[in-house]
C-alpha positions, -999 to +999 in steps of 0.1 A: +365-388+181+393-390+207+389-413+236+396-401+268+410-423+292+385-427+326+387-407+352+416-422+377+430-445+349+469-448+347+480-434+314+512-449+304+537-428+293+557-438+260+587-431+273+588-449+304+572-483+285+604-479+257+628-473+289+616-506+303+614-523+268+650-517+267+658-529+298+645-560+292+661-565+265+697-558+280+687-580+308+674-611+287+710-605+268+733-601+297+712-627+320+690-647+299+653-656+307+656-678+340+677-654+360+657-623+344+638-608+370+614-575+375+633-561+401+661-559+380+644-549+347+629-522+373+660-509+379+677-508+352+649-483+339+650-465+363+614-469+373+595-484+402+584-522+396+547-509+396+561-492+361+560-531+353+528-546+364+507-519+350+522-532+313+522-570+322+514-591+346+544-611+347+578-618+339+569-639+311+545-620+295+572-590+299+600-611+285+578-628+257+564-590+243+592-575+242+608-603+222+575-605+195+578-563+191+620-565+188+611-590+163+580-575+140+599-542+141+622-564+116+595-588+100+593-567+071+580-582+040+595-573+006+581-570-024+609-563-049+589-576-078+603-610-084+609-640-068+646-639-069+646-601-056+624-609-028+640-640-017+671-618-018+658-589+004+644-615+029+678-632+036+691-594+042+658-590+072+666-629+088+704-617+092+699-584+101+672-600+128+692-632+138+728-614+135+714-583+160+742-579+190+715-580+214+690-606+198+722-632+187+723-632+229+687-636+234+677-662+208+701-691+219+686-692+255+655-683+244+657-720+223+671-736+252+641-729+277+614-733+254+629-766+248+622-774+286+592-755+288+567-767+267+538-735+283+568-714+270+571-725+239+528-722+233+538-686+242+569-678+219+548-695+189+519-678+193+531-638+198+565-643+177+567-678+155+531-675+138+532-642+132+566-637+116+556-666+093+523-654+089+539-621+072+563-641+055+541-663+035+529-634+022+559-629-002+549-666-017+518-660-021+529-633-046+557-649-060+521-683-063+498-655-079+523-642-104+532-679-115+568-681-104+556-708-077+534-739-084+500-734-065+508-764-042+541-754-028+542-762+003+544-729+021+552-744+057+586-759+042+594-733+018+595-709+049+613-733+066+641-738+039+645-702+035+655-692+074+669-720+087+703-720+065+708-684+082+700-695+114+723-727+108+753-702+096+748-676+126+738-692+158+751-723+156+784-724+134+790-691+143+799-688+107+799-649+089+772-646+066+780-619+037+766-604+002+783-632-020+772-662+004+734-645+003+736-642-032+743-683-034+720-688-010+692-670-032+701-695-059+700-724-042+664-718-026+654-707-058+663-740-077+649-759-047+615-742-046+613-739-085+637-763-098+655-737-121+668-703-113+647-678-129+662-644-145+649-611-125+624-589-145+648-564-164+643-525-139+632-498-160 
């Protein structure tokens, strides 16, 4: 049965809430968080700052939601079969996350305030950090139930040692991250969390 919204409710329309999304985003790029502002998010979009305050509250909540979507959109898990493969296809998601024009803008203030803000940083880990690794522990839990992992691996540093050499390379050498380095990468996790590199399942 289809809800209808009460009588005198504000619908909000799709298209104004995606025009404001990206807004916010250019302005957290081109700005950063402590000179972003509704006024000018408001503007941007082309919308009146009511537009705003009938979606959030404030500019935090603003700032921090459109972060944890921009960031699930690209939290995809992969399931390629193997441990190896889905390593692989992670590393490809982290880069293409970490390495987006916008977000590569975003995330090194974003590190910065929280490290000063310690109500921010609650925020950030609750509607982006936890569940981006909640969806990534997924993959080894597979990888766990079809042996490739010991049942006690740690899952908190496994996740850890699997994103942080990307963010490492990117955001704070600056350094280009392509196919063949991935591809060592891969092998280099895979020896750590396994200690030996295990063949990929031959594709039928």
């Amino acid at each position: 049965m289809t809800r209808r919204p009460p009588t005198g409710a504000a619908v909000l329309q799709a298209t104004v809430t995606e025009a404001i999304v990206e807004a916010a985003l250019d302005e957290l790029a081109e700005q950063g968080y402590a000179r972003l502002s509704m006024e000018a998010v408001a503007r941007r979009a082309g919308v009146g700052k009511s537009a705003l305050y009938r979606r959030w509250p404030s500019k935090r909540e603003m700032a921090i939601a459109v972060i944890a979507d921009f960031t699930m959109e690209r939290a995809t898990v992969p399931d390629i079969g193997s441990l190896r493969g889905d390593i692989r296809a992670s590393l490809d998601t982290v880069v293409d996350w970490l390495a987006h024009p916008r977000f590569a803008r975003i995330l090194p203030d974003l590190v910065t305030e929280v490290a000063r803000d310690p109500a921010l940083a609650e925020v950030v880990d609750a509607m982006v950090g936890t569940p981006k690794r909640r969806r990534s522990a997924e993959m080894l839990q597979r990888a766990i139930d079809r042996g490739e992992l010991p049942p006690d691996t740690d899952l908190d540093i496994a996740l850890d040692l699997i994103a942080a050499p990307v963010y490492w390379r990117l955001i704070v050498r600056a350094a280009p991250v392509d196919p063949p380095y991935l591809d060592r990468l891969t092998d280099t996790l895979l020896r750590a969390l396994t200690g030996t590199l295990p063949e990929d399942p031959p594709r039928a």
